[in-house]
C-alpha positions, -999 to 999 in steps of 0.1 A, spaced: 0 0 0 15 26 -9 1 51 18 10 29 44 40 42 63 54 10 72 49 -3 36 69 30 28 98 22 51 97 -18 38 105 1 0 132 24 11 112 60 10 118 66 45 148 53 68 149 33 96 175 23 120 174 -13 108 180 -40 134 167 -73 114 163 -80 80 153 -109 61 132 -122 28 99 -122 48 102 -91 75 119 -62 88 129 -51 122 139 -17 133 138 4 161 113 26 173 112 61 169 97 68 203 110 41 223 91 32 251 116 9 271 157 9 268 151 -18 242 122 -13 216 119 -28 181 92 -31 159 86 -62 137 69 -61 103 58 -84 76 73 -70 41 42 -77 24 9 -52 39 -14 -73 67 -34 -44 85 -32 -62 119 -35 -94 135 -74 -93 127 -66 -96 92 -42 -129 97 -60 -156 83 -48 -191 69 -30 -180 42 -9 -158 56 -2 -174 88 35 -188 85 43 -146 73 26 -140 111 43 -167 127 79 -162 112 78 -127 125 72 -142 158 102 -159 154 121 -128 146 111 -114 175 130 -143 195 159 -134 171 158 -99 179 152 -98 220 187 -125 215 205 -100 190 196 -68 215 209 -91 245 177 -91 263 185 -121 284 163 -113 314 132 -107 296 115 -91 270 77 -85 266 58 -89 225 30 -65 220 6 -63 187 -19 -40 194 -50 -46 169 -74 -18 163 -86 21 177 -91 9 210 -60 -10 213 -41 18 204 -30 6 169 -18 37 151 -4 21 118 -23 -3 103 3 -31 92 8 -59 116 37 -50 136 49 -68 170 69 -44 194 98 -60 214 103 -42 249 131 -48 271 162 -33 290 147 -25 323 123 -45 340 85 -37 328 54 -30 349 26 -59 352 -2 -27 345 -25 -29 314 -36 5 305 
């Protein structure tokens, strides 16, 4: 989608500090972390959330779950690291392309907002 700014920084139009990369996803930091540690994981090809993860696309969900392992080991987050994805308005999903954050670096609250 071309509108969509994490389809924009998959293509290049707009940097990222790039943590991960592979065929399948990308993984870069945040640009307003909110822990020592914060990366976002993304899918390459546009999902709007994890409502819109169906059968077909499942293993492109799943491997950036993986990558999230990969990334909480590359950034040394050895004690702990917490995967959010939030889905919709109300969760506080501001871009809509699937996207798992990985937190760590400190130890995190228990609260839910």
């Amino acid at each position: 989608m071309s509108n969509c700014l994490f389809c924009r920084i998959v293509s290049g139009e707009i940097p990222s500090t790039k943590v991960y990369e592979d065929e399948i996803c990308l993984a870069f930091r945040d640009i307003a972390p909110m822990a020592p540690t914060h990366v976002l994981v993304i899918p390459k090809e546009h999902i709007s959330g994890v409502s819109a993860v169906t059968a077909e696309n499942a293993a492109i969900a799943g491997h950036c779950i993986a990558v999230c392992a990969k990334v909480a080991e590359l950034e040394g987050l050895e004690n702990g690291f917490r995967v959010v994805s939030n889905c919709g308005d109300d969760a506080g999903q501001t871009v809509p392309h699937l996207h798992f954050h990985v937190l760590g670096g400190r130890k995190l609250s228990l609260e839910m907002a």
